[in-house]
Structure formats: structure tokens, C-alpha cells
C-alpha positions as CSV (number, residue, x, y, z in Angstrom):
1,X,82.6,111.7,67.6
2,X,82.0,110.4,71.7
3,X,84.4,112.5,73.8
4,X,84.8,110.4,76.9
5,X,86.6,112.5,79.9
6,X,88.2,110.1,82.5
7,X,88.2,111.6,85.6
8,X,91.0,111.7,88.0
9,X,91.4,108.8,90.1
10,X,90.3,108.4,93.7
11,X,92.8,106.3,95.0
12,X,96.1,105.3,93.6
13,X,98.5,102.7,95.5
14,X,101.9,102.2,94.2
15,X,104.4,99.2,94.6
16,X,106.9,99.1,97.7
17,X,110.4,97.9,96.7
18,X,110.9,96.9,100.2
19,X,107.8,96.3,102.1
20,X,108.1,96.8,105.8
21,X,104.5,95.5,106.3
22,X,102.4,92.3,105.2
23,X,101.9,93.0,101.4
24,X,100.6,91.4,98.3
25,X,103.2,91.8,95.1
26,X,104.3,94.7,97.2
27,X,100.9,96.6,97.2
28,X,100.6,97.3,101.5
29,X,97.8,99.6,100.8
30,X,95.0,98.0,99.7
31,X,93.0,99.2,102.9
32,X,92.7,102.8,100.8
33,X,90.6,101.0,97.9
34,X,86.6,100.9,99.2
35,X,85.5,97.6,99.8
36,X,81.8,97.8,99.5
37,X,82.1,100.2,96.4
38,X,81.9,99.6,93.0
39,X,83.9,100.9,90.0
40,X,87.1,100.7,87.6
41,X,90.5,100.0,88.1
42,X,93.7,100.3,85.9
43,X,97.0,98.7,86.5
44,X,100.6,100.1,85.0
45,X,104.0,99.5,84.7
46,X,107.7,101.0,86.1
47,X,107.2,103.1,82.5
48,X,103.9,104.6,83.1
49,X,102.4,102.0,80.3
50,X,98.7,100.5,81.2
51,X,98.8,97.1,81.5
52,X,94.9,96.0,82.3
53,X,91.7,97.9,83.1
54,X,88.8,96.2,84.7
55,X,85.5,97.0,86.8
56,X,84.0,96.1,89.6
57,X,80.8,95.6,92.0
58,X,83.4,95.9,94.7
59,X,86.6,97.1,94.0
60,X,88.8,96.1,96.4
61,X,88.1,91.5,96.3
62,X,87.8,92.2,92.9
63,X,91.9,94.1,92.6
64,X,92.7,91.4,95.5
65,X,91.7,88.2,93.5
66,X,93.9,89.5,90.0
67,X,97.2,88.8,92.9
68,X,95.4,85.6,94.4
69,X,93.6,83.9,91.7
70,X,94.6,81.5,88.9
71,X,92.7,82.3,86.5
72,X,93.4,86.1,86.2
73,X,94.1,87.7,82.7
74,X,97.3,89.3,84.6
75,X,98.0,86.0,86.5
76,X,101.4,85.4,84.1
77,X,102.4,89.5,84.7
78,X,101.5,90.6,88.7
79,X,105.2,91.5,88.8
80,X,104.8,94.3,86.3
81,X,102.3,96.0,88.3
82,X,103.8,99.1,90.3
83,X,100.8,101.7,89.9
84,X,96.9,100.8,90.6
85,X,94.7,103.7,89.4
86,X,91.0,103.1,91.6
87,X,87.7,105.2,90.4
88,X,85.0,104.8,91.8
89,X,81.8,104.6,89.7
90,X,78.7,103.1,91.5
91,X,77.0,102.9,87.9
92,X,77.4,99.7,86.1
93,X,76.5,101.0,82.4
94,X,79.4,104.2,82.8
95,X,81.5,101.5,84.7
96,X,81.6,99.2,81.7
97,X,81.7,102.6,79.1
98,X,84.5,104.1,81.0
99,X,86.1,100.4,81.0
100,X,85.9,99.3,77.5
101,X,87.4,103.6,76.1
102,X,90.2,103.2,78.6
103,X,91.5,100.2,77.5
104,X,91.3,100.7,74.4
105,X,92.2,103.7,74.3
106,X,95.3,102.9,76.2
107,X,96.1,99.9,74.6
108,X,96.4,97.7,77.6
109,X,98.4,94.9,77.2
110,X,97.0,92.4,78.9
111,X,93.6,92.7,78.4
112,X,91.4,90.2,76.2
113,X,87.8,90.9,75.9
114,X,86.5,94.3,74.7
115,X,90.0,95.1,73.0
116,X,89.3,96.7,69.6
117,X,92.8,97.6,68.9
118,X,94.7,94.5,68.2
């Protein structure tokens, strides 16, 4: 048997019910997440429950375009998201390891490829 450890994450920005500042689906802090830094990302629910995981060559366009783009896997859900889990993992082989476990493992909802559990 693997045993996979996730390690804590190094930034975590949480939904705003009532923004005060210019904000994306309620995220204002997106200026925590590294923008020349590569990685993985998890997004979750009110109840705690993961939603999508994903990786990066640079974390913080790559969170950015799931809220901005039309072709995103969470396009139909943004809403959902109150919790974004950032780790940062500058190596693309653990990146896509570390991806593929936690979402399956996890059984995130919204995520299509590399789900084994369905």
C-alpha cells in the first residue's frame, strides 16, 4: 500500500459574506496565493466537503481563471466555493501525484479527469 501524507496548506482564503473590497465570488484575498509559484489547489464548500482539486505552473491565474473562464469544470458551481486550500509544490510529477490522491481520495465533486471513484 502508497501512504500519501498531504501536507498542511500554505495559504487558505475563505469567502466574505459581505465584501468591503473589490472581490471575485467573494474571495478579496487572492494577493496571499504566489503568483509565480507552482502547485495544488483544493476548493470546498459551507460543509467542509471538497469540491475540485487542481494544479498549477502558477497558482494564482490558474485559481483566478476557474472564477473568470467559461470553460472551467466548476464554471456551473463558483457559488459553492467558501474555502480555497493553496500548497505549494514547485514539482510537477508530486504536483500531479498529490493532485490525482486528493481528489480521489476526497471524492471531489466536480472534478472529471483522473477521478477513479465514480
Amino acid at each position: 500500500m502508497i501512504q500519501i501524507t498531504i501536507p498542511s496548506p500554505d495559504v487558505t482564503i475563505t469567502k466574505q459574506e459581505a465584501p468591503q473590497m473589490s472581490h471575485i465570488y467573494g474571495f478579496t484575498d487572492f494577493h496571499l496565493i504566489p503568483r509565480d509559484k507552482g502547485g495544488f489547489f483544493a476548493f470546498y464548500n459551507e460543509k467542509d466537503e471538497l469540491l475540485f482539486v487542481g494544479k498549477a505552473r502558477k497558482l494564482r491565474p490558474r485559481i483566478k481563471k476557474h472564477f473568470e473562464d467559461t470553460v472551467s469544470d466548476i464554471k456551473e458551481h463558483r457559488n459553492e466555493v467558501t474555502k480555497i486550500e493553496v500548497y505549494i509544490n514547485e514539482d510537477p510529477v508530486e504536483r500531479d501525484i498529490y493532485e490525482t490522491y486528493i481528489l480521489n481520495k476526497g471524492k471531489a465533486k466536480y472534478n472529471v479527469d483522473k477521478a477513479f471513484f465514480k
